[in-house]
C-alpha positions in Angstrom: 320.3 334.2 198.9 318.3 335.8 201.4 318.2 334.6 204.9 314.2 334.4 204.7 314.7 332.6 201.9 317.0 330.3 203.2 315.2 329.5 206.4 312.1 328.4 204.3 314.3 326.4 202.1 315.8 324.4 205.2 311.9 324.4 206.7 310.4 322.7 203.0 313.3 319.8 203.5 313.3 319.4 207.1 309.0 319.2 206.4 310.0 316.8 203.4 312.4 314.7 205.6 309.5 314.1 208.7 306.9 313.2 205.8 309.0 310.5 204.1 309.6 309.6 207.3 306.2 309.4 208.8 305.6 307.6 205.1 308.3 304.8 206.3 307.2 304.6 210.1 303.4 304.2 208.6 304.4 301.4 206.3 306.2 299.4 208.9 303.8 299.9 210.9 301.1 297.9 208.7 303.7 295.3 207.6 304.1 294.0 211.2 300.4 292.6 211.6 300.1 291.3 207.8 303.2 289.2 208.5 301.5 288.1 211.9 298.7 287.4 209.9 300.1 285.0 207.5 301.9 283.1 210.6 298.1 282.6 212.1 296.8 280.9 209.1 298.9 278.1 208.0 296.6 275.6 209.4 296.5 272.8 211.9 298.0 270.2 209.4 300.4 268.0 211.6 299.2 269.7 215.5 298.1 267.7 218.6 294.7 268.6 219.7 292.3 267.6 222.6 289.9 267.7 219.7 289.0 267.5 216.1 288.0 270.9 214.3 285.4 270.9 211.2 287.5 270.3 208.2 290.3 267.8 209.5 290.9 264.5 210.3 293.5 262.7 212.3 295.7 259.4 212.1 297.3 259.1 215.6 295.6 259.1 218.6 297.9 259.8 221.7 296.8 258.6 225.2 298.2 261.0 227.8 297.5 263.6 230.5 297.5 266.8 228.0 294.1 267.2 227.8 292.6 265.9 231.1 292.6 269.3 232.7 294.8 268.3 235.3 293.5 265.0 236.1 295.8 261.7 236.6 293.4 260.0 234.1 294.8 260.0 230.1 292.9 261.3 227.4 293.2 261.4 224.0 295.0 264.0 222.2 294.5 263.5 218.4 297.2 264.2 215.3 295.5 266.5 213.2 295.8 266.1 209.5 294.2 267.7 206.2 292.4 265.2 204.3 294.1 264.4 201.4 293.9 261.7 198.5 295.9 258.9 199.8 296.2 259.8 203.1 295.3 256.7 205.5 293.5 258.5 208.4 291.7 257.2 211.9 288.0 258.4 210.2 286.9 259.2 207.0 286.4 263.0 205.9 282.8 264.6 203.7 283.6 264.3 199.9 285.8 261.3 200.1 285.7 257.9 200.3 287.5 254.9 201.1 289.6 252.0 199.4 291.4 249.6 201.7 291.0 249.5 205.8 293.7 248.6 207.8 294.1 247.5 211.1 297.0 248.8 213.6 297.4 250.5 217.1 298.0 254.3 216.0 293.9 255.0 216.1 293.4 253.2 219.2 292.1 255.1 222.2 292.6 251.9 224.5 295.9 250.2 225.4 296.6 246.4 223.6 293.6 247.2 221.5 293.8 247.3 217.9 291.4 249.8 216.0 290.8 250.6 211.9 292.3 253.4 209.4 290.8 254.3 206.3 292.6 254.3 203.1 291.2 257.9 201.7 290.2 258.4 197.6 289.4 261.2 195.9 286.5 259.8 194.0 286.6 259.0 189.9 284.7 257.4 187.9 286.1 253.4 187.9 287.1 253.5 191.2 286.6 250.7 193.5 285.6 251.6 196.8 284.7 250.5 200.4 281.7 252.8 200.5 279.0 254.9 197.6 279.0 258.6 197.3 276.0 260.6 196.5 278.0 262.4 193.3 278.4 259.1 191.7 276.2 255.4 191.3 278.0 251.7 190.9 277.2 249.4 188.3 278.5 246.1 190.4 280.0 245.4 193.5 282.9 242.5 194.3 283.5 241.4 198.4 287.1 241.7 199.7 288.2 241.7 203.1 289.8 244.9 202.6 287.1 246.5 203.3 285.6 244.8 206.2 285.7 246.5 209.7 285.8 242.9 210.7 289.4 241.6 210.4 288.8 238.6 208.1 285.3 239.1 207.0 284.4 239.7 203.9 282.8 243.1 202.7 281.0 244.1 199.5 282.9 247.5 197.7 281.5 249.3 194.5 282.6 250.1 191.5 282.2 253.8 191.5 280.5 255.6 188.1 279.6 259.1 186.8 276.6 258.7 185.7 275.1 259.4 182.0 272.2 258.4 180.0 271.8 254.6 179.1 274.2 253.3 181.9 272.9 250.6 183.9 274.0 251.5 187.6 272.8 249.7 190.8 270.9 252.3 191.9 269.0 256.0 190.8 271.2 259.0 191.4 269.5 261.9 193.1 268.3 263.9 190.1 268.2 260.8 187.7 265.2 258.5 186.6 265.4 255.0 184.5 263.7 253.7 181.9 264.2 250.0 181.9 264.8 247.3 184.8 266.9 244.1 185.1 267.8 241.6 187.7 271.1 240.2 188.0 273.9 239.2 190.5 276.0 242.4 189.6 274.6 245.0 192.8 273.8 241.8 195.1 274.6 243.2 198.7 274.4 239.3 199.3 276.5 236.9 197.5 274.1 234.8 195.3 270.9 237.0 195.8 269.6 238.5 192.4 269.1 242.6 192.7 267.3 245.2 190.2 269.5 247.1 188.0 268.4 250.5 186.6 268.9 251.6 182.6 269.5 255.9 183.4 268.1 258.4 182.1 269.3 262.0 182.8 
């Protein structure tokens, strides 16, 4: 073998070698911020805050110094959670509603003082609930303390229903007409007080 031919043969490897290796450099390279990436984005589920982003709730509230900027006054710092069917949280959260409200220290923001929680639900049809939800109408309601946000006191809940044609529901879903009226005890937001109830049509 010729030594021209030799040199290019060790210049074509040595050229091969520095482009696998750039190759590997380049591809560690981009791995580093994809991995930092996914490390940024695993949410705020289970975090203290000083407050409450779009999208979360919380169910402790914290009284401390953390988030007074440096003042000897407390302040609330707030346990961040993901709303969640089931979860018993210090507020309730857009496209869920609430079964049961308990009563307890871990949302209060003032010492001795007891403040409420909120049993969260999904929503489905036949569930019986504290509060309505545009998506779906009642066709009676029942009064439980268990939903008051007066320990002791009564409250009315409602007995949550997709609507379809024929049913006769407390009131007219967005979207909905009815055909026929009724009065009866079943929607009475007072005990004893006939209401209209509507036949749907959809």
């Amino acid at each position: 073998m010729s030594v021209a031919r030799t040199v290019r043969t060790v210049r074509n490897a040595l050229l091969a070698a520095l482009a696998a290796l750039a190759l590997m450099l380049s591809g560690a390279a981009t791995a580093t911020p994809a991995s930092a990436a996914t490390t940024t984005t695993t949410g705020l589920d289970g975090a203290w805050a000083c407050s409450v982003p779009a999208g979360y709730v919380y169910d402790q509230v914290s009284m401390n110094r953390s988030c007074s900027g440096g003042g000897s006054w407390n302040s609330p710092q707030f346990h961040l959670r993901t709303p969640v069917d089931g979860l018993t949280a210090c507020v309730s959260a857009p496209g869920f509603v609430y079964d049961y409200i308990s009563w307890g220290s871990a949302c209060s923001q003032q010492s001795g003082v007891t403040a409420n929680a909120y049993h969260l639900r999904t929503p489905y049809d036949g569930l019986t609930a504290c509060v309505g939800t545009p998506a779906f109408t009642y066709d009676y309601v029942s009064y439980t303390s268990g939903c008051s946000i007066i320990q002791g006191v009564q409250a009315t809940t409602f007995h949550l229903r997709t609507p379809v044609n024929g049913m006769w529901a407390c009131d007219v879903p967005r979207g909905w007409t009815y055909s026929a009226t009724t009065s009866n005890l079943d929607c009475a937001s007072i005990q004893g007080v006939p209401t209209t109830k509507f036949r749907l049509v959809g």
